[in-house]
PDB file with SEQRES, HELIX, SHEET and CRYST1 records, atoms N, CA, C and O in Angstrom:
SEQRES   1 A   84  UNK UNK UNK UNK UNK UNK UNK UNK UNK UNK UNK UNK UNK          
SEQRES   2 A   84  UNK UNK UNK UNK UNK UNK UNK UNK UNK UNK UNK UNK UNK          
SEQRES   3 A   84  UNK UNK UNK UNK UNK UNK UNK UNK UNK UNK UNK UNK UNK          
SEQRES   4 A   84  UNK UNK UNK UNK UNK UNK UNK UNK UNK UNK UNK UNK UNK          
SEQRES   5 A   84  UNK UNK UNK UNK UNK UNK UNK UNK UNK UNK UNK UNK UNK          
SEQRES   6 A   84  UNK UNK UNK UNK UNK UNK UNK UNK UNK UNK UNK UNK UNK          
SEQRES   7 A   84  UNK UNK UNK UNK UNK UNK                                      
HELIX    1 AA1 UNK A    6  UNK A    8  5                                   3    
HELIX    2 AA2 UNK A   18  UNK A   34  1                                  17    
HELIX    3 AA3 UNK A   40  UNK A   49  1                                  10    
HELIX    4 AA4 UNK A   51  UNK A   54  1                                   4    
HELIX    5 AA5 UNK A   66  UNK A   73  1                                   8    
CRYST1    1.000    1.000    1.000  90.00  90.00  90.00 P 1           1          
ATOM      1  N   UNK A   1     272.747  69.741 120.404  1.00  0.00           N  
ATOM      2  CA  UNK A   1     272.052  70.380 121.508  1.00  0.00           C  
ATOM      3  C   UNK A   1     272.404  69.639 122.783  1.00  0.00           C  
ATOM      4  O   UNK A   1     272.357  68.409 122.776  1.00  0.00           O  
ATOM      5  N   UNK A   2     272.759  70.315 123.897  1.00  0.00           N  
ATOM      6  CA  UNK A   2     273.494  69.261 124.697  1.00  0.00           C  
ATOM      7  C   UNK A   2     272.119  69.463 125.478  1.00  0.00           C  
ATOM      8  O   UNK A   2     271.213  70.288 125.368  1.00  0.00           O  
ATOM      9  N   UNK A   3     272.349  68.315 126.354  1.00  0.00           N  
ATOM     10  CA  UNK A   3     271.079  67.873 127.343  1.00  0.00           C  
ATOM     11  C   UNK A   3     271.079  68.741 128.229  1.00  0.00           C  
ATOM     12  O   UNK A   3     271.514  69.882 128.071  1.00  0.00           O  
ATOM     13  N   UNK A   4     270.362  68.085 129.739  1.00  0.00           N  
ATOM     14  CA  UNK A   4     270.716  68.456 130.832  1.00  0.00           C  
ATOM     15  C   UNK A   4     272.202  67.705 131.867  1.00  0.00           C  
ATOM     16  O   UNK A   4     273.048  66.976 131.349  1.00  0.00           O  
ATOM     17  N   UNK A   5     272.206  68.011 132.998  1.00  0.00           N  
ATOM     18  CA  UNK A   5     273.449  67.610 133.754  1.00  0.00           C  
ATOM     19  C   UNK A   5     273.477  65.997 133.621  1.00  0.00           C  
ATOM     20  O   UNK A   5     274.363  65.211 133.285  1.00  0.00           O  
ATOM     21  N   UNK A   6     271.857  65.805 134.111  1.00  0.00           N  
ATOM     22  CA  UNK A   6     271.774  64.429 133.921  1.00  0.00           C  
ATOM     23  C   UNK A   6     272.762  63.249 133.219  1.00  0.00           C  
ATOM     24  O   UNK A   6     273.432  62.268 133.542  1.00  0.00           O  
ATOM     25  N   UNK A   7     272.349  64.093 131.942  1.00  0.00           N  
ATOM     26  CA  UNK A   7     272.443  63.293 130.606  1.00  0.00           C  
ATOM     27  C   UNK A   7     274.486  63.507 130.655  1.00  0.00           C  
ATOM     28  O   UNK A   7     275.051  62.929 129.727  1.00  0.00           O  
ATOM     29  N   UNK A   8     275.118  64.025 131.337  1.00  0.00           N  
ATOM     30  CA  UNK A   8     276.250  64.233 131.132  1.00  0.00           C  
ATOM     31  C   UNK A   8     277.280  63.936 132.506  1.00  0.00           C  
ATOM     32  O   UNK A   8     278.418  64.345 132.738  1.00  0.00           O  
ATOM     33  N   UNK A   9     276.307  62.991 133.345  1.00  0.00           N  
ATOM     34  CA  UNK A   9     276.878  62.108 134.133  1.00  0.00           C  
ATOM     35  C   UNK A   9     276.877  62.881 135.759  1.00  0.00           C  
ATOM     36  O   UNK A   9     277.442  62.382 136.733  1.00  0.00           O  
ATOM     37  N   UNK A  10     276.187  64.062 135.777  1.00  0.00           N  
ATOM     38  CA  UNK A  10     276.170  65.078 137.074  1.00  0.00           C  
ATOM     39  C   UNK A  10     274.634  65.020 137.614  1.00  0.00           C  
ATOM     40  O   UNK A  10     273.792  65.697 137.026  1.00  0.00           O  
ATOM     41  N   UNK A  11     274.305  64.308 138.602  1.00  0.00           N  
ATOM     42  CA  UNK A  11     272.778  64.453 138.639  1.00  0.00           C  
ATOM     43  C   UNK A  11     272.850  64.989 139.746  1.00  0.00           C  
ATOM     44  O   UNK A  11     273.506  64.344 140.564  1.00  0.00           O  
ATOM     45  N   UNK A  12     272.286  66.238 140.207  1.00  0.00           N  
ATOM     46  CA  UNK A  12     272.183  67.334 141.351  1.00  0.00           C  
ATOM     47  C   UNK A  12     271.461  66.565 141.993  1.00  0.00           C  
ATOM     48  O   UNK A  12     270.845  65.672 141.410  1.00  0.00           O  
ATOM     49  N   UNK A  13     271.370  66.762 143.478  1.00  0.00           N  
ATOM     50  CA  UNK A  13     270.766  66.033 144.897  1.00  0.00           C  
ATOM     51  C   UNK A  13     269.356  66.543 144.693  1.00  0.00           C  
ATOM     52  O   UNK A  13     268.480  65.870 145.236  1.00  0.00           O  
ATOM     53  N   UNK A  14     268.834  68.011 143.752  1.00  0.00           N  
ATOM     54  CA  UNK A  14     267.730  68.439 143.563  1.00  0.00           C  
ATOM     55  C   UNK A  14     266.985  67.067 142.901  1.00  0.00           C  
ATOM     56  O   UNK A  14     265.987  66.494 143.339  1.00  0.00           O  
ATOM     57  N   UNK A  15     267.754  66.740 141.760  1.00  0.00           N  
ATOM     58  CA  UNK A  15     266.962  65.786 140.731  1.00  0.00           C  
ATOM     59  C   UNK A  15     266.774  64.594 141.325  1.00  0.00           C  
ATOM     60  O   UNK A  15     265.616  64.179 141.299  1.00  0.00           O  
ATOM     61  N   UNK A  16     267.737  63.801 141.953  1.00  0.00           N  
ATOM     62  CA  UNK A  16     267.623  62.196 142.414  1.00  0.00           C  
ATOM     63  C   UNK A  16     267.767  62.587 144.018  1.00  0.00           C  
ATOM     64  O   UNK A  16     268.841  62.966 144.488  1.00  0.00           O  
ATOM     65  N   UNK A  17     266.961  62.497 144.539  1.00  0.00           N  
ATOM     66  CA  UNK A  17     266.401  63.065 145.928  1.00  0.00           C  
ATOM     67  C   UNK A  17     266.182  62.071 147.072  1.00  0.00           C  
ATOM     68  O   UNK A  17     265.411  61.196 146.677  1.00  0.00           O  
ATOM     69  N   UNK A  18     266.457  61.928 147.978  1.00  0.00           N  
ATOM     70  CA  UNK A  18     266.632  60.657 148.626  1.00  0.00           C  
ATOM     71  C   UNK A  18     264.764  60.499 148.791  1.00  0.00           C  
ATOM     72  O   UNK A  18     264.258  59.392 148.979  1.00  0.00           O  
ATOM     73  N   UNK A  19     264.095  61.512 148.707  1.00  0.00           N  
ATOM     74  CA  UNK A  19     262.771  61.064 148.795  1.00  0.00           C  
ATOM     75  C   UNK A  19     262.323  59.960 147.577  1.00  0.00           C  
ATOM     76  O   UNK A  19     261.929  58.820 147.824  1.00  0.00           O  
ATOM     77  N   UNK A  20     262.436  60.416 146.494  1.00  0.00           N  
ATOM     78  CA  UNK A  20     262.690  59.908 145.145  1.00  0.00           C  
ATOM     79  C   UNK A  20     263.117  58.481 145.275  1.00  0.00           C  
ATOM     80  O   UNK A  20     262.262  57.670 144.919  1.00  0.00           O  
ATOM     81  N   UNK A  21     264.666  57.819 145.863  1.00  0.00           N  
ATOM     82  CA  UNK A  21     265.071  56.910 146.197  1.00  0.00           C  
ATOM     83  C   UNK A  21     263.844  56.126 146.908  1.00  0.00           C  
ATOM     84  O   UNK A  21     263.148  55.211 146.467  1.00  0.00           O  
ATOM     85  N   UNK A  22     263.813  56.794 148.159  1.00  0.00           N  
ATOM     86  CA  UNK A  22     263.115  55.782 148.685  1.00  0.00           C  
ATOM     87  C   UNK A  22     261.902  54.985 148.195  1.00  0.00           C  
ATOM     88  O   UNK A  22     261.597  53.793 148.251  1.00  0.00           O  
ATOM     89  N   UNK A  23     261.176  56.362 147.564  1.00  0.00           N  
ATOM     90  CA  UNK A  23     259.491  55.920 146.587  1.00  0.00           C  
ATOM     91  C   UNK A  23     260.057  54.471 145.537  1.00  0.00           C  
ATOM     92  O   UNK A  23     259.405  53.428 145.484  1.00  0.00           O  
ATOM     93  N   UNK A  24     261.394  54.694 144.754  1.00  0.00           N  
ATOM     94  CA  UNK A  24     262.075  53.458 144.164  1.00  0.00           C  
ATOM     95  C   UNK A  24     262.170  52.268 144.792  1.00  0.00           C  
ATOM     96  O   UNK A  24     261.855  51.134 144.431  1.00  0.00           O  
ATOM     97  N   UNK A  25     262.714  52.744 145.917  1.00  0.00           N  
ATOM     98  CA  UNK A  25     263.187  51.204 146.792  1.00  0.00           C  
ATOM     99  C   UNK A  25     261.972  50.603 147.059  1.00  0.00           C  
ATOM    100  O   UNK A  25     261.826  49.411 146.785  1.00  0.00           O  
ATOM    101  N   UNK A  26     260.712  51.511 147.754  1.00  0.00           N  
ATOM    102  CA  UNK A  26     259.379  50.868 148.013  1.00  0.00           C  
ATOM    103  C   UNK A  26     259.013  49.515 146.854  1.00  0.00           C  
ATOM    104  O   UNK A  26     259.017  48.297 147.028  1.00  0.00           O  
ATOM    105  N   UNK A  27     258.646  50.537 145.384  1.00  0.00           N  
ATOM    106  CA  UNK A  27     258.445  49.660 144.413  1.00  0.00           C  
ATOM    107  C   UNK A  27     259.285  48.486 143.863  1.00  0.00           C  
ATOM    108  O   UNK A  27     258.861  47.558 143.174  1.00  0.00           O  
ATOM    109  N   UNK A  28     260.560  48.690 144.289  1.00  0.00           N  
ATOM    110  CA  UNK A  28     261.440  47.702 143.799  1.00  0.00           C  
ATOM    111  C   UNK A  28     261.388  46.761 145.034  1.00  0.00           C  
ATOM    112  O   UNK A  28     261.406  45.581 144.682  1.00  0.00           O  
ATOM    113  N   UNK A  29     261.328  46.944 146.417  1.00  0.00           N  
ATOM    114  CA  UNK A  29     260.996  45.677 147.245  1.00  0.00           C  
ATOM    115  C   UNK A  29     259.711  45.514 147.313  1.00  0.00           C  
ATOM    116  O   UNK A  29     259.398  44.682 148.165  1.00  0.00           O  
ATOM    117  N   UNK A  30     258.718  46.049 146.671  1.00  0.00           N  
ATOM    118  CA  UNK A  30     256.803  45.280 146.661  1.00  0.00           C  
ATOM    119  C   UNK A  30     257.509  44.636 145.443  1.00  0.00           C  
ATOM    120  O   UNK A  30     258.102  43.601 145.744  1.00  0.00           O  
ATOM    121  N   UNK A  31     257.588  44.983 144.183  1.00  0.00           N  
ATOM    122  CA  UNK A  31     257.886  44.196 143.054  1.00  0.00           C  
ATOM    123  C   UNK A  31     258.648  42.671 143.615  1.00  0.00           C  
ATOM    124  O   UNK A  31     258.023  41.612 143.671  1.00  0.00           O  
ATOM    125  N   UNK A  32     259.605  42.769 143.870  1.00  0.00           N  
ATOM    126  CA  UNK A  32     260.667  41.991 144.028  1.00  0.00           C  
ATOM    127  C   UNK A  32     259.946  40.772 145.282  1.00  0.00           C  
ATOM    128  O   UNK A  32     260.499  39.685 145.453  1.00  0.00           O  
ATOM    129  N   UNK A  33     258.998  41.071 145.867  1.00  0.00           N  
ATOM    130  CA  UNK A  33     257.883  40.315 147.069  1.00  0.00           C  
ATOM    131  C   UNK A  33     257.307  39.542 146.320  1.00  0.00           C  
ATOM    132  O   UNK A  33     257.229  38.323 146.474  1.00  0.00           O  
ATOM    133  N   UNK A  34     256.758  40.316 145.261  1.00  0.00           N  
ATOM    134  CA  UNK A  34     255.124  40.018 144.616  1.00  0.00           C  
ATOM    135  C   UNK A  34     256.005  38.599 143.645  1.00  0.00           C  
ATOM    136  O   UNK A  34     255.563  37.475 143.883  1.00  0.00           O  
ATOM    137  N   UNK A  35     256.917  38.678 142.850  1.00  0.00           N  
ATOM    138  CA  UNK A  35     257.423  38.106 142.125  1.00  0.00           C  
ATOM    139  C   UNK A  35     258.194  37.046 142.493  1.00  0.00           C  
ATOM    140  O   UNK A  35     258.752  36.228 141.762  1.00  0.00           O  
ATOM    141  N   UNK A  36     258.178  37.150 144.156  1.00  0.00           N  
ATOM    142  CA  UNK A  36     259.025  36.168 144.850  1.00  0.00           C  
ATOM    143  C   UNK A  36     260.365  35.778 144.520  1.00  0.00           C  
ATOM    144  O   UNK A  36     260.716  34.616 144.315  1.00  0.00           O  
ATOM    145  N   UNK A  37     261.057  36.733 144.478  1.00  0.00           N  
ATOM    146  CA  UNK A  37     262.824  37.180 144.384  1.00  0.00           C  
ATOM    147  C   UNK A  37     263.222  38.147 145.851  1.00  0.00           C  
ATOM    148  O   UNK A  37     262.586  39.172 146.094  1.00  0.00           O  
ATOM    149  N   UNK A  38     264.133  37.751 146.586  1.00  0.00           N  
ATOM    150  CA  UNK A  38     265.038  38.222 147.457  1.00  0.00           C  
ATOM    151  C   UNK A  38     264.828  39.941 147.609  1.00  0.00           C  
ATOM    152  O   UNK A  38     265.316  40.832 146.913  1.00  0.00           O  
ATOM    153  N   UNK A  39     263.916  40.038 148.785  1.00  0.00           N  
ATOM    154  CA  UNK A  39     264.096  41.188 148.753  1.00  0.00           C  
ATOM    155  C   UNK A  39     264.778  42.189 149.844  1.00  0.00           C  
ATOM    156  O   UNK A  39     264.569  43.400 149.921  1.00  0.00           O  
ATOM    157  N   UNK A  40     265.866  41.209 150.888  1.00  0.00           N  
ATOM    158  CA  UNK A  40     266.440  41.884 151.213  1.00  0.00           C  
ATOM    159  C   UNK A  40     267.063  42.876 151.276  1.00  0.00           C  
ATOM    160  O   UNK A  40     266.955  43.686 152.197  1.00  0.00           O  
ATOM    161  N   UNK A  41     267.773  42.981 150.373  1.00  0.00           N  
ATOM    162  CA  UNK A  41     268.860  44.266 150.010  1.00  0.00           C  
ATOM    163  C   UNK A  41     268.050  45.299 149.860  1.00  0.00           C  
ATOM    164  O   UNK A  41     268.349  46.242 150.593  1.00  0.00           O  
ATOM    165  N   UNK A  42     266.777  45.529 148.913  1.00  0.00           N  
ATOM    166  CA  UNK A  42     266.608  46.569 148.251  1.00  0.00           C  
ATOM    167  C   UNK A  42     265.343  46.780 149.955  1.00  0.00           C  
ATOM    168  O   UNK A  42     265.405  47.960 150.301  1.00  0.00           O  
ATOM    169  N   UNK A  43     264.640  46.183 150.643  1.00  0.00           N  
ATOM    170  CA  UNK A  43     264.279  46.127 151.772  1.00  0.00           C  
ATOM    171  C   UNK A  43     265.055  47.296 152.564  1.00  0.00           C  
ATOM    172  O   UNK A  43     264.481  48.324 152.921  1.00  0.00           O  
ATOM    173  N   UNK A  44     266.237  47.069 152.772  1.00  0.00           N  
ATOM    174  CA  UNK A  44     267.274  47.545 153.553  1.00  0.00           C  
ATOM    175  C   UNK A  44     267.303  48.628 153.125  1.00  0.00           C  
ATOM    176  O   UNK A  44     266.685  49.573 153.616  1.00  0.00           O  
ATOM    177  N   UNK A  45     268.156  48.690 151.959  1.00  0.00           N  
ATOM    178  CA  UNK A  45     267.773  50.446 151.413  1.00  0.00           C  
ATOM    179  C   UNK A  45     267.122  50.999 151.888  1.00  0.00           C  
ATOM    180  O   UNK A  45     267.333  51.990 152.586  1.00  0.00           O  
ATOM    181  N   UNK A  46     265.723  50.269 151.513  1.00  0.00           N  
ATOM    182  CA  UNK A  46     264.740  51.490 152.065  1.00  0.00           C  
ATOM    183  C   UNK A  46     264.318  51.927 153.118  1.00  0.00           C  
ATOM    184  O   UNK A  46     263.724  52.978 153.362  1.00  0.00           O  
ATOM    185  N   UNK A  47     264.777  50.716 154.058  1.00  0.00           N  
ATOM    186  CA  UNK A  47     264.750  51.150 155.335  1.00  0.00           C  
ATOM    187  C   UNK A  47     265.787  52.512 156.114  1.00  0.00           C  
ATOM    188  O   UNK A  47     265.658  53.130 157.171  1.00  0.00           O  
ATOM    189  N   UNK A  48     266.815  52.573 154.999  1.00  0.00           N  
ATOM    190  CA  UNK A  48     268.211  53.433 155.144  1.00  0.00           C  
ATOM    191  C   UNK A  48     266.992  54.782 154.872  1.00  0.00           C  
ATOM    192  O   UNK A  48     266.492  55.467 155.764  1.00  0.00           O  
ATOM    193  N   UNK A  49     266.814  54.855 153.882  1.00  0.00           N  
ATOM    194  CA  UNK A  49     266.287  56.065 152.974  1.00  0.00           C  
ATOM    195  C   UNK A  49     265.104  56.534 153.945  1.00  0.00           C  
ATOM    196  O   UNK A  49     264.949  57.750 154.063  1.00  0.00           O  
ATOM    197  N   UNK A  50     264.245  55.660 154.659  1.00  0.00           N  
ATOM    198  CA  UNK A  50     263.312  56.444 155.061  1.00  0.00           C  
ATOM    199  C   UNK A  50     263.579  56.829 156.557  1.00  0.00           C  
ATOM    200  O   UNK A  50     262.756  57.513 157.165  1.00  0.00           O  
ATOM    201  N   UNK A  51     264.696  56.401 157.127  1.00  0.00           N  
ATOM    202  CA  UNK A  51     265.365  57.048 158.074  1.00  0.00           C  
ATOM    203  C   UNK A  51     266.138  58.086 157.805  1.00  0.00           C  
ATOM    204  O   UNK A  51     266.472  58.797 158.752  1.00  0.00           O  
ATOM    205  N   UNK A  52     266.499  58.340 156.747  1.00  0.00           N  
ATOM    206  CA  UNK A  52     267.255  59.642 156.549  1.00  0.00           C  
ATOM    207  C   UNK A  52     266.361  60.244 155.862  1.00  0.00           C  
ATOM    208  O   UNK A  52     266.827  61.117 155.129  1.00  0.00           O  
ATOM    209  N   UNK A  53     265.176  60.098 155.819  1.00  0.00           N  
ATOM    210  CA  UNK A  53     264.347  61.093 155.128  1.00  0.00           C  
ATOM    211  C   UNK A  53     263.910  61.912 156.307  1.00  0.00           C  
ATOM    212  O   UNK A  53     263.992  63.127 156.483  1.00  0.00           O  
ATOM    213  N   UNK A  54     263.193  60.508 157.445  1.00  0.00           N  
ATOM    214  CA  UNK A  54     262.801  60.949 158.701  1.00  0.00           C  
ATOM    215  C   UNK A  54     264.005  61.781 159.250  1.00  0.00           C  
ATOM    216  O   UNK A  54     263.426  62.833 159.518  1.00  0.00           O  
ATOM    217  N   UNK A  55     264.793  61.897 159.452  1.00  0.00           N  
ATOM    218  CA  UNK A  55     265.969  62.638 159.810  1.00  0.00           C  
ATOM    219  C   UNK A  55     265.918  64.350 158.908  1.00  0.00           C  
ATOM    220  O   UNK A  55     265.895  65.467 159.424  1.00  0.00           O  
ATOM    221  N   UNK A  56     265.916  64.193 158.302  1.00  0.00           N  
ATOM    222  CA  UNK A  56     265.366  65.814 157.416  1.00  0.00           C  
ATOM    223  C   UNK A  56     266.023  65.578 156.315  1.00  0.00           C  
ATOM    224  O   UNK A  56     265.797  66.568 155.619  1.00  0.00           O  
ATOM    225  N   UNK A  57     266.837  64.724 155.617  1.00  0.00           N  
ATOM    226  CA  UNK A  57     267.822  64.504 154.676  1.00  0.00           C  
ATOM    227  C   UNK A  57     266.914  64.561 153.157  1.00  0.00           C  
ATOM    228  O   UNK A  57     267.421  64.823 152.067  1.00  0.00           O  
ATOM    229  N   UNK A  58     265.240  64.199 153.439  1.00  0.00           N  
ATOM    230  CA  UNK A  58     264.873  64.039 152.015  1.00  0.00           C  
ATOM    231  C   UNK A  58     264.776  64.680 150.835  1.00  0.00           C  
ATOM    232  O   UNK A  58     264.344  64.229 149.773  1.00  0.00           O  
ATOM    233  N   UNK A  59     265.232  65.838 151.089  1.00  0.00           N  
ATOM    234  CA  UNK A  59     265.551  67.100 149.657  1.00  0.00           C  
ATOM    235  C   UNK A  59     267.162  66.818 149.143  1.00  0.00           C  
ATOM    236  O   UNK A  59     267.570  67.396 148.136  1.00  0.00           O  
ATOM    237  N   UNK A  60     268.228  65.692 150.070  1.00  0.00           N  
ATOM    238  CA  UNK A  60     269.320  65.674 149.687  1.00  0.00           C  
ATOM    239  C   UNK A  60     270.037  64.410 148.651  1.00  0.00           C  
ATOM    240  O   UNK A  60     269.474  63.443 149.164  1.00  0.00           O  
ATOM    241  N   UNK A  61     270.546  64.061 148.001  1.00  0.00           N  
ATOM    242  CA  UNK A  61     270.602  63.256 147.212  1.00  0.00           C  
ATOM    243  C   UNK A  61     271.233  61.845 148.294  1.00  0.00           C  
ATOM    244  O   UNK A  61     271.799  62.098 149.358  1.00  0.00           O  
ATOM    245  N   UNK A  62     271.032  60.497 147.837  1.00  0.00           N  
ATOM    246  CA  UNK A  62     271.110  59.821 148.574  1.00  0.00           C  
ATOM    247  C   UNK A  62     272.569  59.382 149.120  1.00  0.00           C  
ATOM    248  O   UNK A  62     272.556  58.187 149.414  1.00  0.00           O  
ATOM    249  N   UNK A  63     273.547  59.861 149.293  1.00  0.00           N  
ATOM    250  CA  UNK A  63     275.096  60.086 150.175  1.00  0.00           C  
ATOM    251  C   UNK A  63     275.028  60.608 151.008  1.00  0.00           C  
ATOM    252  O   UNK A  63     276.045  60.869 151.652  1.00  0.00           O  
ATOM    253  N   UNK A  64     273.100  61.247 151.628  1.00  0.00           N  
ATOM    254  CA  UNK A  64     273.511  61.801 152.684  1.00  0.00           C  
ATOM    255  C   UNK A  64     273.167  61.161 153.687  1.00  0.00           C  
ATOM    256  O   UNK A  64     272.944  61.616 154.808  1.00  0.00           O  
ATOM    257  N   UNK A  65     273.111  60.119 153.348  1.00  0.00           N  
ATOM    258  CA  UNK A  65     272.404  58.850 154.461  1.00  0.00           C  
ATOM    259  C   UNK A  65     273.991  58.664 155.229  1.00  0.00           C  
ATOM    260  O   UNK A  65     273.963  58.042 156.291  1.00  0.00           O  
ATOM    261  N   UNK A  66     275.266  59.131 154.785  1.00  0.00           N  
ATOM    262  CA  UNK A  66     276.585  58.998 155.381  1.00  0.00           C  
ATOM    263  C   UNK A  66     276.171  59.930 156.275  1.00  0.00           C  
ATOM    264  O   UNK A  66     277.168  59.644 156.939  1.00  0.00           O  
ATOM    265  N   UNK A  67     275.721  60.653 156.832  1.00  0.00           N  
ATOM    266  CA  UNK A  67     275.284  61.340 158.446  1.00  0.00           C  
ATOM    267  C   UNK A  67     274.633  61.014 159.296  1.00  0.00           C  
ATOM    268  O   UNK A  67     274.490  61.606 160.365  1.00  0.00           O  
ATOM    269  N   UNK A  68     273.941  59.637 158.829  1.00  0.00           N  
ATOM    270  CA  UNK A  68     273.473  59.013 159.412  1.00  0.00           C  
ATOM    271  C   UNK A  68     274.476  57.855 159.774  1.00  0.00           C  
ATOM    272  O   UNK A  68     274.410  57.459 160.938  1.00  0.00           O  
ATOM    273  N   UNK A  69     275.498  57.189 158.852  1.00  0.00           N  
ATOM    274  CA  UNK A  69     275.988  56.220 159.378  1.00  0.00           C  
ATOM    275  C   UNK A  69     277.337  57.127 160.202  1.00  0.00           C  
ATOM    276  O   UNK A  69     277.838  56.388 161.050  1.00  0.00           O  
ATOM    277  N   UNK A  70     277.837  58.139 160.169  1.00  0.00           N  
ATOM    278  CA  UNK A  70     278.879  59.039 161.161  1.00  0.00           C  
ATOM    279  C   UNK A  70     278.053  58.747 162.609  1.00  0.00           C  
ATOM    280  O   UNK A  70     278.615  58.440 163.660  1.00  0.00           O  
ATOM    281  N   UNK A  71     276.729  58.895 162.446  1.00  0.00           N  
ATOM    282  CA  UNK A  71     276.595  58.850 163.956  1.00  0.00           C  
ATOM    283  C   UNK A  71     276.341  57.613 164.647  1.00  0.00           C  
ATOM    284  O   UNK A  71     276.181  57.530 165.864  1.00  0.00           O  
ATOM    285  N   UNK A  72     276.299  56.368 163.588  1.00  0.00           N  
ATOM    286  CA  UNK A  72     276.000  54.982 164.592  1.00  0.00           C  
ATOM    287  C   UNK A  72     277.504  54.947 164.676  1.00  0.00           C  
ATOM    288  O   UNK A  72     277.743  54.779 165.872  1.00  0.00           O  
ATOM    289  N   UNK A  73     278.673  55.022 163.990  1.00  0.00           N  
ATOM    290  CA  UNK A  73     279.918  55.067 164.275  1.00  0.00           C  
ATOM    291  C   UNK A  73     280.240  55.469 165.558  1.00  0.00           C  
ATOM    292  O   UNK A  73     280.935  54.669 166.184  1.00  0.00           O  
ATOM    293  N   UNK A  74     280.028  56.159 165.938  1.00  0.00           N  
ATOM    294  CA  UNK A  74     280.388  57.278 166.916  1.00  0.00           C  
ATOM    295  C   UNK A  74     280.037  56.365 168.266  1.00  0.00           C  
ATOM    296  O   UNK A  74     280.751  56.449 169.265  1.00  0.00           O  
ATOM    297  N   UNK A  75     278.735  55.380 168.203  1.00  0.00           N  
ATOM    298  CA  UNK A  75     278.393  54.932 169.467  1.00  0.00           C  
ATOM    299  C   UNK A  75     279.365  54.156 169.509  1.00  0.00           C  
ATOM    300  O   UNK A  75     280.048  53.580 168.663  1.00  0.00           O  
ATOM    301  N   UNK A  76     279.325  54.266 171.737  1.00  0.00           N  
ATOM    302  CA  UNK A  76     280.068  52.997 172.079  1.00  0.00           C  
ATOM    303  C   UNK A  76     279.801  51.551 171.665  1.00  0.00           C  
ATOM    304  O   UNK A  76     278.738  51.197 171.154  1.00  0.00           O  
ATOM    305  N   UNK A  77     280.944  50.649 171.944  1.00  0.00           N  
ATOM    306  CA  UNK A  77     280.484  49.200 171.743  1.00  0.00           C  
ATOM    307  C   UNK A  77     279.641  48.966 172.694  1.00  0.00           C  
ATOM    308  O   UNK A  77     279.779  49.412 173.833  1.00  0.00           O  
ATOM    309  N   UNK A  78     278.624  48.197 172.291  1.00  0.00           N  
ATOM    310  CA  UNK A  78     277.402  47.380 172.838  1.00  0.00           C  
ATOM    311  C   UNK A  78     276.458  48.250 173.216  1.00  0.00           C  
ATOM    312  O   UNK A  78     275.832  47.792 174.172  1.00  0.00           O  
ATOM    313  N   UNK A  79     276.046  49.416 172.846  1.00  0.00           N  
ATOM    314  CA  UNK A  79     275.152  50.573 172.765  1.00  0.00           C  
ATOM    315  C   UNK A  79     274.200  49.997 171.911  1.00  0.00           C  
ATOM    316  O   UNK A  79     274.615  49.075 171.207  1.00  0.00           O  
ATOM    317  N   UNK A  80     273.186  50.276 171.820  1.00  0.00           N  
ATOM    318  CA  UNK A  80     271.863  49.984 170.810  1.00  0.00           C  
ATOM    319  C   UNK A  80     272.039  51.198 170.077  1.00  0.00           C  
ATOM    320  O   UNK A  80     272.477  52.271 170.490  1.00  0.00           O  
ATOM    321  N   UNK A  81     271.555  50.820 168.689  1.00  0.00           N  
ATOM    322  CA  UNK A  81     271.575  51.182 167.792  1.00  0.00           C  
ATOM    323  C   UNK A  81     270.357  52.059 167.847  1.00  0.00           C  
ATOM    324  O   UNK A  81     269.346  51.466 168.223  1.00  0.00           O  
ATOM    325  N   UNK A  82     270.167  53.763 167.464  1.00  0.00           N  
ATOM    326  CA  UNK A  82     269.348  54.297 167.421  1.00  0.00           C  
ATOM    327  C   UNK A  82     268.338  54.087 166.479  1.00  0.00           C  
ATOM    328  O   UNK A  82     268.679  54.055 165.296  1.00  0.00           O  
ATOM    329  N   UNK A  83     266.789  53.891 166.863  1.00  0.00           N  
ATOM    330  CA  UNK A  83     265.993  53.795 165.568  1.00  0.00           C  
ATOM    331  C   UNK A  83     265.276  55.007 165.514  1.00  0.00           C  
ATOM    332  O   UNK A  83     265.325  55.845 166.415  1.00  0.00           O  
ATOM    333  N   UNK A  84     264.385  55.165 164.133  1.00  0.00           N  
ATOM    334  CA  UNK A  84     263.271  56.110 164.156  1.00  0.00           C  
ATOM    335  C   UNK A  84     262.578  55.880 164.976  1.00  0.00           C  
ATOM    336  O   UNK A  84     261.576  56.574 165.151  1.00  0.00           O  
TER     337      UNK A  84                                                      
END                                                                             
């Protein structure tokens, strides 16, 4: 009986959802606080994720945070970096 897409290495932007991501990253940088391990990185993420959520991206799987980095590209040098 074959699975779903999942299970066969295709996970649709429906299923792993950058909203989804981010709710992860939350728990994985409180975890990673509480336990007192480095929580930079996964910090960062989520700071990625909930800017591209804020951006309208959160129904899209998380590669679409690359429309977000096309447009800090785009600024001139020594421009500030747009925030939420």
């Amino acid at each position: 009986m074959p699975g779903p897409s999942s299970c066969q290495g295709a996970v649709p932007g429906t299923v792993n959802t950058l909203e989804t991501a981010r709710n992860a990253l939350n728990h994985i940088t409180r975890a990673s606080e509480e336990q007192g391990v480095h929580s930079g990185h996964p910090r960062l993420m989520k700071e990625i994720a909930e800017r591209a959520v804020t951006e309208g991206h959160g129904g899209e799987n998380y590669l679409a945070v690359y429309e977000m980095f096309k447009k800090t590209t785009s600024l001139q040098k020594g421009s500030p970096v747009p925030r939420p």
